[in-house]
Structure formats: structure tokens, C-alpha cells
N, C-alpha and C positions, 0 to 999 in steps of 0.2 A: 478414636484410634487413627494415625497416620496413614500415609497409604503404605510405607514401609513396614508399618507394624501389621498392618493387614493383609500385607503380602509374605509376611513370615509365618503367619497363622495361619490365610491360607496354604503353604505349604506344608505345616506339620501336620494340617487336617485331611489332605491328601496322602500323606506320605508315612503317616503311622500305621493303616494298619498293612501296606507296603512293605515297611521294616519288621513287624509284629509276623509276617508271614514270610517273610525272605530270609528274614535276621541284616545283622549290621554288617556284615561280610558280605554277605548275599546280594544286597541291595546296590545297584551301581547308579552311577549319576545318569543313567540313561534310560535306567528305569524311575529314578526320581523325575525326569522332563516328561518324560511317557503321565506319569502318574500326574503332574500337576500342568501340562501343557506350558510350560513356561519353557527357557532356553537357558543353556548352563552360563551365560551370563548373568541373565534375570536369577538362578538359583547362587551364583557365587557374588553377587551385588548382594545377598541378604546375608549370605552364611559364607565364614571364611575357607572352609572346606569342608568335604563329606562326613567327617569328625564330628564338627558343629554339630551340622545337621543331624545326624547319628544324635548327639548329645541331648540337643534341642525334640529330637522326636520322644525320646525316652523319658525326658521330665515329663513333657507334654502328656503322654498315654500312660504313664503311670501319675498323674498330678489326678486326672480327671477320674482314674479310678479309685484312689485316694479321696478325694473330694464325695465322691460317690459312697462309699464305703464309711468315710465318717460322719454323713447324714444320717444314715439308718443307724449308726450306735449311737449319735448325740438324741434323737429324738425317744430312747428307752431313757429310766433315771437308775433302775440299780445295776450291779454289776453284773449278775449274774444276764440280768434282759439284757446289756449292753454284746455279753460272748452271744446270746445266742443269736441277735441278729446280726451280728458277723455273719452266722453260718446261714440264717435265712436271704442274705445279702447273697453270698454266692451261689446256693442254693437258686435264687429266683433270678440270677443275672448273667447264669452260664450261657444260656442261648447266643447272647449277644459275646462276651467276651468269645468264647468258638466261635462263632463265624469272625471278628477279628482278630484269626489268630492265634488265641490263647491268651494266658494270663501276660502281658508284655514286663510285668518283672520274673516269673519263673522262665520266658524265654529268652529275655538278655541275660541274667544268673547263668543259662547252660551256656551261651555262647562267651560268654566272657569270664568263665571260667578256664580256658587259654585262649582267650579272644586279648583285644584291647585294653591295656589297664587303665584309658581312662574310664571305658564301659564300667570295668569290673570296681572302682571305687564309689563310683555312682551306686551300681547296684546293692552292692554292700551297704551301703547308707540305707536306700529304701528298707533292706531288710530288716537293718538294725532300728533304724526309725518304728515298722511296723509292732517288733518284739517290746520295744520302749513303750509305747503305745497300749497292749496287751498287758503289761505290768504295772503299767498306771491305773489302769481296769482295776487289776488282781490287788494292788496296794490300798486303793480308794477303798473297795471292798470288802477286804478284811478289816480296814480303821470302821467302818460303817457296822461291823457284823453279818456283810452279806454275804462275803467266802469265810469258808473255813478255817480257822488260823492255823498255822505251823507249817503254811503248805512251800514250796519253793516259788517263786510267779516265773520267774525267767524259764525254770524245767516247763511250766505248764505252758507260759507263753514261746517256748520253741516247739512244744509239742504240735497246740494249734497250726498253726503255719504250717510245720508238716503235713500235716494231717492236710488242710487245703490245699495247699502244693502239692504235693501228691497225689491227690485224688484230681485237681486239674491235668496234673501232666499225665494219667493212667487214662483218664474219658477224653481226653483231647486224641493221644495215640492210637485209642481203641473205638473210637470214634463210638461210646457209649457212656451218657451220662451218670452211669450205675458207679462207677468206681467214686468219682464225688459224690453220690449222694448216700452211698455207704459212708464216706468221712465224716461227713459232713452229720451224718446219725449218730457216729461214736463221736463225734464231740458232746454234743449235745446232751448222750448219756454221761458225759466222763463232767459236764459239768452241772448235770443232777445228783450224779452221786458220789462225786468226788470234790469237788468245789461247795457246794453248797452247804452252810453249816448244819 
């Protein structure tokens, strides 16, 4: 890695969970220098504006939880194992996402919902990306016999997400991890007795 490239990384890895708890509005370049001890020279020699940076943090922390999250369903083989360690995923890895912050796509979703549109088409992508992902699940496993046929995948895969979005943004506010781990149990039922053939 260059020193350029390594000084851009080290910036997102200082400055995401910054943004993840201030938001992209929140966040000014002077708490980005605070947070990475750099000078807004050294920060605008990497990133052409706070934009970038903003853009570059949000790949970065939602890449790495993406990457995270597809390890624990690649390593199940049918579909049904693949939802439920989804939910064992978040389940076992709230700790850490709350302390930074929260889910960093359910908090760029609320703010750039009249925030930034180029936030808000990013975000949009990760989600759609996610849902596509969930119905690849639900399609594989129906062709397999392993979900039930005739079901919709798209309804069940918006419902999932809900269901973890939701119960993230409910124990993150209420600073109690009971509202996710309630979701996170009716999924699990809804794909014992509703999914499973």
C-alpha cells in the first residue's frame, strides 16, 4: 500500500465511527483533524472535499460490515441456516456496532432521507444490494426444496431488514438490547414456520 493509500485509510478508520455518531452533517472538518490529528491540508491532499470523505466513510463502514455479515452466511450451506445466521450475526455483534454508533446504513438511511442525495443514492444501493442478496437466499432455496414454494422472497426479504432495522434503531434509542433481540426471535420463528417447507 502507498503512503497515500495509507493515509486515506488511515483516515476512514479514524473518522467512521466520528461520522456513524455525529452523522454527515454533524461531522465538520474540524472534527475530522481532531479525530485523525492530521491538518485540513493533509485531509483535502486525500479527499477532494468533505463530500468524498462523507462518501469514502460510508463505503468503508458499511463495506466492512457487509464483509462481516457475508462470512457468517457463506460459511452455513442451506438456506434456511444461511437467514438464520444473519440473525445470529447481529444478534452476537450488537455490542460492538452500539458502541460505534449504530448500524452505519440505518444511520445514513435517516439522515439522508432529506439529507444529501449523493448520501441518499448510495444508501439506497446498499439496501437494495442487501434485499437482492436475501432473495438469492430465498430463490436458491426454493430451487433446492429448502424454502417453501409459492412464497414471495422480495415481501419476506423486505420484511427481514425490517425486522433488523428496527429492532437496531428501537435498542440503540432505548439504550436496551431487548427490542433486537425480540426481532431478531420472530425472525427466526417466521423462518421455522413460514419458510421452511
Amino acid at each position: 500500500m502507498r503512503k497515500a493509500e495509507k493515509t486515506r485509510q488511515y483516515i476512514l478508520e479514524k473518522t467512521a465511527p466520528l461520522f456513524n455518531k455525529k452523522g454527515y452533517e454533524g461531522t465538520s472538518l474540524s472534527d475530522i483533524t481532531n479525530a485523525t490529528g492530521l491538518t485540513k491540508g493533509s485531509i483535502y491532499g486525500n479527499f477532494s472535499s468533505k463530500d468524498e470523505v462523507a462518501l469514502a466513510v460510508y463505503e468503508y463502514s458499511t463495506g466492512l460490515l457487509i464483509d462481516q455479515l457475508d462470512r457468517a452466511i457463506h460459511e452455513q450451506s442451506t438456506a434456511p441456516e444461511k437467514l438464520i445466521a444473519m440473525t445470529a450475526f447481529y444478534r452476537n455483534h450488537w455490542p460492538g456496532v452500539f458502541r460505534n454508533g449504530g448500524c452505519p446504513m440505518l444511520n445514513a438511511a435517516i439522515e439522508a432521507d432529506d439529507g444529501p442525495p449523493f448520501l441518499q443514492i448510495c444508501v439506497q444501493d446498499s439496501f437494495a444490494n442487501w434485499e437482492k442478496k436475501i432473495i438469492n437466499i430465498l430463490e436458491t432455496g426454493i430451487k433446492k426444496g429448502e424454502i417453501r414454494q409459492g412464497i414471495v422472497a422480495a415481501d419476506y426479504a423486505s420484511t427481514i431488514i425490517t425486522q433488523i432495522e428496527g429492532g437496531i434503531m428501537l435498542s440503540k434509542i432505548t439504550e436496551n438490547a431487548r427490542h433486537l433481540t425480540l426481532a431478531l426471535d420472530r425472525l427466526v420463528k417466521m423462518i421455522d414456520s413460514e419458510l421452511k417447507p
